[in-house]
Steps between C-alpha positions, in 0.01 A plus 500: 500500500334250768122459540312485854132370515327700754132341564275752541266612832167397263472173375861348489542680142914536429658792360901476422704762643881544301820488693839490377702200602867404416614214316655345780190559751321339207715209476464461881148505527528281193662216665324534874278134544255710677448683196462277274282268720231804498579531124396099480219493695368846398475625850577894542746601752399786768818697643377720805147623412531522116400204325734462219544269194307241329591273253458683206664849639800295654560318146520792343737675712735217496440330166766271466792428691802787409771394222850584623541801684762743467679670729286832438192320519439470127412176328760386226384285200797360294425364118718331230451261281800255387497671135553867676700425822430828621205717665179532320538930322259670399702640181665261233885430573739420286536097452865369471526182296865313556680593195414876601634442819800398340539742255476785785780338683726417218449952393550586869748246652795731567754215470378396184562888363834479640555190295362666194752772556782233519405347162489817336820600669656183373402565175658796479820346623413259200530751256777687605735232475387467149581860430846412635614364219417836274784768464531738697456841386678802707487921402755749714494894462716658695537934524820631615685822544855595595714764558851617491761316319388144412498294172188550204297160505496558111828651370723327809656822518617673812351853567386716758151635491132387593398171319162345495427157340304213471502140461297301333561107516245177386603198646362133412615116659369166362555238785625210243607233762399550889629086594130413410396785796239630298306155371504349835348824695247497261398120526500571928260778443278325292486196749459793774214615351337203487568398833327819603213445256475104670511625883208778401337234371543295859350860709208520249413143616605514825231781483236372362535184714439711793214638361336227449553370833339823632182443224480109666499634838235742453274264332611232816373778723206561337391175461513408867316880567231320272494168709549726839153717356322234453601334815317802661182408298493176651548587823272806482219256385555272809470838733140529361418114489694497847265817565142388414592215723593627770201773493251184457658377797637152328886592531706600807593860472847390529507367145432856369753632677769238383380580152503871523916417608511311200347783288742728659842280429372494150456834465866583633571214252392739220604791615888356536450334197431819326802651683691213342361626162596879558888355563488293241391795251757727641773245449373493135489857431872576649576163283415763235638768628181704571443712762248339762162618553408473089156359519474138218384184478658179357362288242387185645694210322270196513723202598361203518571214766837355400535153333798367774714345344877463404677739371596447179901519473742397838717764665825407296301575192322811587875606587640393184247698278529811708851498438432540170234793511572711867606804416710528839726185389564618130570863660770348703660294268487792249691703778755202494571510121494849502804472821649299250531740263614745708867277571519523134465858526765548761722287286511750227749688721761248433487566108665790296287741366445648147316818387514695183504914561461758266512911586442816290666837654501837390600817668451857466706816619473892535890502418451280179681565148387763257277413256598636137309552221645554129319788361640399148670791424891503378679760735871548367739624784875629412717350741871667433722538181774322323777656273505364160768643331465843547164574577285430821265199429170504762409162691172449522221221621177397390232345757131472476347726743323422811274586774618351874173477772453269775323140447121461648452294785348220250773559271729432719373163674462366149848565414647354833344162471683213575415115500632181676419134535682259730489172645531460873573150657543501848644157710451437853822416623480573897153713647554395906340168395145722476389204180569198766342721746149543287549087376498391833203711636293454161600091630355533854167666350437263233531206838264727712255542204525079458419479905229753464336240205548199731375647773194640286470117383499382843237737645302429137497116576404562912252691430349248209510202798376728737195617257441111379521376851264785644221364181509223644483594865170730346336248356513249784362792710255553246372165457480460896342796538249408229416176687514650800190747395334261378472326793453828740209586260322146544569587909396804486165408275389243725556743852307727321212263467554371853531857598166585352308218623638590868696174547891701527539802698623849327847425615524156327359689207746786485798281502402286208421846309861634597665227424331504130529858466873494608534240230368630222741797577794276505374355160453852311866537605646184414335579156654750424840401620506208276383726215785708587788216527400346156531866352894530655590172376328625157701819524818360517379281140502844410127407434256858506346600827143471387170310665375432166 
């Protein structure tokens, strides 16, 4: 709403009358010299017959010049302080510290679950070689029926009729000499597995190196949105001292207008600065894994000003004590033992083997023998006559009596058991050269593995020289930026004075305050990229990734 003074037909007395105006017809009338030449003076402006606008009425319809205008006609204010890098809410959010940060992307990093799953996997592997060496323990049942004339599994007699039988067999072998197969497998899984364990160990940091990369930039970004807000404080405080001038008549409207350009850069300043912020914050939450749009705040780390000086170990021995500690070397040179083992393992091939088998069998059969039973009774049975002398003598025989039935099913597996034990030893004399075949592979791995651990060396020492020489590249940008703001802020102190007392133009002015506000930018960033070089070098001392 806009107010109109309209002077009244008795006595000159005002009344206000309200009319809506748009932002950008206020802005306009805002910035028109005639305007604010009547709004100096105190004069009221007449357009056709109605006298309109004072002083006061005019003041309060415009107030103060518009912030930033949007493209809807809205003003935008944009807070943050360096602690919250992010907009000022209403509710609480929750505030990420670094460690969190890292813990959330160590849970969610996919890769590092797929490692997980490789070490377990490899343990596994592990412990089934170990089981290798146990017997091995085999039961076969078997059900068959035949027909016709064909030979009794039990009595090995031939006879023609309907059989049905079964077989029951328990097998056992006890590998006694594999050509050392066995013992070297399981020494190449057990370097496999820690290979795996040391190249999870490289993601996880890998990881949380990225994450606190993201953490660093967000706190770069949010300390420049700081310097870029209070930039706008400055220059807003020069549009009113600029202001008051120019309404009193003892500054060249022009001035205001170069300052109101000023207060407008800045303001884009913050506003792209806080764009910068919303990347940065982004980039951190898909560092862990999060889906964007999560509302938090990270914990403002307070790092001081760093102490420039030289770092405290060369290249060559930052390279030599990684070599010791990165996981990613002793990975790869556990992968090149473990290839090692592995020609041992195809060697085996060439050696005779010797196992120890035993096997219990027993069978049963529809067809089977009788099963008699003595009932223990004497049964006498006259079998013919012989002539002694005259008279007819009768033969007879005594047997105990009996009762024949067929044997149970139990019955009869327990009678048909048989045993055996033998020793098998079996020589490789000719096997289309398959043994040479697997040597001379198992060879050409065990040579790739050793290339892989050079070549992991080589990009391990590169990228040692390139972090050490990039430290030192930081801190020389550092300590020239440093000097260099020291000096822009002396510059820009003393064309502030000048400015004031009306000796430099606003031009003059507003290039001594961008060239200080450009540097202190540079500086907030060449702080934290030093911070970050030392902590790379640190990492690779296998030192923790702390601000402590």
């Amino acid at each position: 709403m806009a107010l109109f003074h309209r002077l009244s037909q008795n006595g000159g007395h005002g009344e206000c009358k309200h009319v809506t105006l748009t932002p950008q017809i206020r802005m306009t009338i805002y910035q028109m010299p005639f305007t604010r030449f009547l709004l100096a003076i105190g004069l009221t402006l007449t357009i056709g017959t109605l006298p309109t606008t004072n002083l006061a009425c005019l003041a309060q319809t415009l107030g103060s010049a518009p912030s930033a205008i949007t493209p809807g006609g809205s003003a935008t204010a944009v807070s943050a302080t360096a602690g919250s890098a992010t907009n000022t809410q209403a509710n609480a959010v929750q505030v990420l510290g670094l460690q969190q940060c890292i813990d959330i992307a160590l849970k969610n990093n996919i890769t590092i679950q797929q490692g997980q799953l490789q070490v377990e996997s490899s343990e596994l592997q592990l412990r089934q070689s170990r089981f290798n060496q146990l017997p091995s323990v085999n039961a076969f049942v078997s059900q068959n029926i035949s027909s016709g004339y064909n030979v009794d599994p039990v009595t090995y007699q031939f006879v023609n009729r309907t059989i049905g039988s079964n077989n029951v067999q328990l097998n056992a072998t006890v590998p006694i000499f594999q050509g050392y197969q066995l013992k070297n497998t399981i020494r190449q899984n057990k370097l496999i597995r820690q290979a795996t364990e040391k190249e999870l160990a490289a993601t996880q940091n890998n990881v949380a190196l990225n994450v606190i990369q993201q953490y660093l930039n967000v706190l770069t970004g949010a300390e420049q949105l700081a310097i870029a807000r209070r930039q706008v404080e400055t220059s807003q405080a020069q549009v009113d001292r600029t202001q008051k001038l120019v309404n009193a008549g003892a500054a060249p409207e022009a001035n205001l207008f170069e300052i109101r350009a000023t207060l407008a850069n800045d303001q884009l300043t913050v506003v792209n600065n806080q764009n910068t912020v919303d990347l940065a914050k982004l980039a951190l939450l898909q560092a862990m894994n999060l889906p964007a749009g999560q509302p938090f705040e990270v914990e403002f780390i307070n790092l001081p000003d760093p102490r420039i000086e030289a770092y405290e170990l060369p290249a060559s021995e930052v390279y030599n004590v990684a070599k010791q500690t990165q996981p990613q070397l002793l990975g790869a040179d556990l992968r090149v033992e473990a290839a090692r083992r592995s020609i041992e393992v195809a060697r085996a091939g060439l050696y005779p083997r010797l196992s120890l088998s035993g096997s219990v069998n027993t069978i049963y059969s529809s067809n089977g023998n009788p099963k008699i039973t003595p009932t223990g009774t004497i049964v006498t049975t006259e079998i013919g006559t012989i002539n002694v002398g005259n008279a007819s003598v009768p033969v007879s025989t005594t047997s105990t009596g009996f009762v024949r039935s067929e044997y149970t099913f139990l019955e009869q597996l327990n009678n048909n058991i048989s045993q055996g034990i033998s020793l098998n030893l079996n020589i490789p004399i000719f096997g289309q050269r398959l043994a040479r075949t697997n040597i001379t592979n198992a060879t050409i791995q065990q040579r790739n593995a050793q290339l892989n651990a050079d070549n992991t060396r080589l990009q391990l020492r590169q990228q040692i020289e390139t972090a050490y020489t990039s430290l030192l590249a930081s801190s020389n940008r550092y300590q020239a930026t440093e000097a260099s703001v020291i000096s822009l802020e002396r510059a820009f102190r003393a064309a502030e004075s000048r400015y004031n007392a009306g000796s430099i133009n606003a031009t003059d002015y507003n290039i001594a305050k961008n060239r200080y506000d450009i540097a202190r930018g540079q500086l907030v960033q060449a702080k934290y990229d030093y911070v970050f070089r030392v902590k790379i070098l640190d990492f690779y001392q296998n030192k923790p990734l702390t601000f402590n």
